[in-house]
N, C-alpha and C positions, 0 to 999 in steps of 0.2 A: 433426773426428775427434779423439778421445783418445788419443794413444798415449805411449810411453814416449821419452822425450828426452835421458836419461844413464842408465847404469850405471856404478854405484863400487862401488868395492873398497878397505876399509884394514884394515893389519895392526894396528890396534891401533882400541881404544873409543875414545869421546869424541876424534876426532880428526879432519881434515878427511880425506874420500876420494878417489883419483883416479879418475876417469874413464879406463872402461877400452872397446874397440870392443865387446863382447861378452861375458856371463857364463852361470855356470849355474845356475840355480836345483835345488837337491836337497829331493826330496819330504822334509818334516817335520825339515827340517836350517837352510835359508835359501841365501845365496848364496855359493857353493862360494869358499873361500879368505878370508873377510870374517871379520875378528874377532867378529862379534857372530852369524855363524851357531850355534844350540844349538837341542836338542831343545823348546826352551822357547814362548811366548804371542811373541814380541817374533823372528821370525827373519829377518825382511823390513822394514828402512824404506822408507817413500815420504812423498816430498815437494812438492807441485807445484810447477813452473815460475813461476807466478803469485803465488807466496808469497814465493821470492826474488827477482820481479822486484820486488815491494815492498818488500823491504829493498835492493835497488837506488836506487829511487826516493829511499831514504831518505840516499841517499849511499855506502852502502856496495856495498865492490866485492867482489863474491860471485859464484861460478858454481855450477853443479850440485855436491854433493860433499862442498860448503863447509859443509852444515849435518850431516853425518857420514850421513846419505839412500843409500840401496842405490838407491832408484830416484826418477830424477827423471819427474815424467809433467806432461804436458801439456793443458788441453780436458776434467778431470771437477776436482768441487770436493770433492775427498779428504774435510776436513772432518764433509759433512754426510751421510758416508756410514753406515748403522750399524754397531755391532759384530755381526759375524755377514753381511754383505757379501761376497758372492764375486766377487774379480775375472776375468776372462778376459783374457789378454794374450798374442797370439798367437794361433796357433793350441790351443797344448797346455797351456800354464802358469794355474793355477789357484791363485786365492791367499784365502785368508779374512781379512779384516780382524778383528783381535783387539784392538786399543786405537786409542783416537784421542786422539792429544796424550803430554805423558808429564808427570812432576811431575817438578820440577828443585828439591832441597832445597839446592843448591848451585850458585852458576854454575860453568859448566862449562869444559872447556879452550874449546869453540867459540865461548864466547860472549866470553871474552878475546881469542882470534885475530881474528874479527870484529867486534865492539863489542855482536855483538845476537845473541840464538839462534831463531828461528820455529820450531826442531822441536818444544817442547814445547807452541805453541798450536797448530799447523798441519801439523804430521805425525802420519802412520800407520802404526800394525803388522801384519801381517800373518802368520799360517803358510802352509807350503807344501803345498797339497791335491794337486796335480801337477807336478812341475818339466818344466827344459826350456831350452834355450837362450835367453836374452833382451837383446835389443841395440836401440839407440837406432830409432825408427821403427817399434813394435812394437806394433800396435793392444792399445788399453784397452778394454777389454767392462765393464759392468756386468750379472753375471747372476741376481743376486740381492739385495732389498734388507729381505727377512727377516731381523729379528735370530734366533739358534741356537734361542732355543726356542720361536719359531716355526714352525718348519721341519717 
């Protein structure tokens, strides 16, 4: 099963997040309190589990948060999702993936805290088509894997 496996939350960009029991996601906002929430393409990150367990592997000691990731999930492979992807998580939270990966014309703070950054091979963006409470154990849906102008 896919579900979600951290929520974070930080007052500031490019910085690591804590891990919080529960958040909210606000329709076309991101998550409620998160520096990086804006009306913008970018209002949700995710990251999966499987991505920092390989920079685990690689030595480094990193947990959920640590790559500045709003949500950590578990069991789907982000990646090779397309743009225009609708998540379901939950019952009610509905999320559209809008970029996959990001460009990094600069290292960033996370990649000096940690030695190494995966968000911008292996993380995803998201807008908010429905918000809703969202906390760790939160089933993952894929319910669409139509890119937008297909639809």
């Amino acid at each position: 099963m896919s579900q979600v496996v951290a929520v974070c939350i930080g007052e500031q960009t490019q910085k690591r997040k804590k891990q919080v029991q529960e958040g909210r996601l606000v329709y076309n906002w991101g998550l409620d309190g998160d520096a990086h929430a804006s009306k913008g393409h970018r209002q949700v990150s995710l990251l999966a589990q499987e991505s920092i367990d390989k920079m685990r592997e690689e030595g480094l000691e990193v947990k959920a948060g640590d790559f500045a990731e709003n949500l950590t999930t578990e069991g789907i492979n982000l990646v090779e999702l397309p743009v225009g992807t609708v998540l379901k998580i939950g019952e009610n939270i509905r999320l559209e993936v809008t970029q996959i990966g990001k460009e990094c014309h600069d290292r960033c703070a996370i990649f000096y805290q940690v030695g190494d950054c995966v968000m911008p091979r292996e993380g995803i963006f998201a807008r908010v088509l429905a918000g809703g409470e969202v906390k760790p154990g939160d089933s993952v849906e894929i319910l669409d894997r139509e890119g937008p102008e297909e639809r």
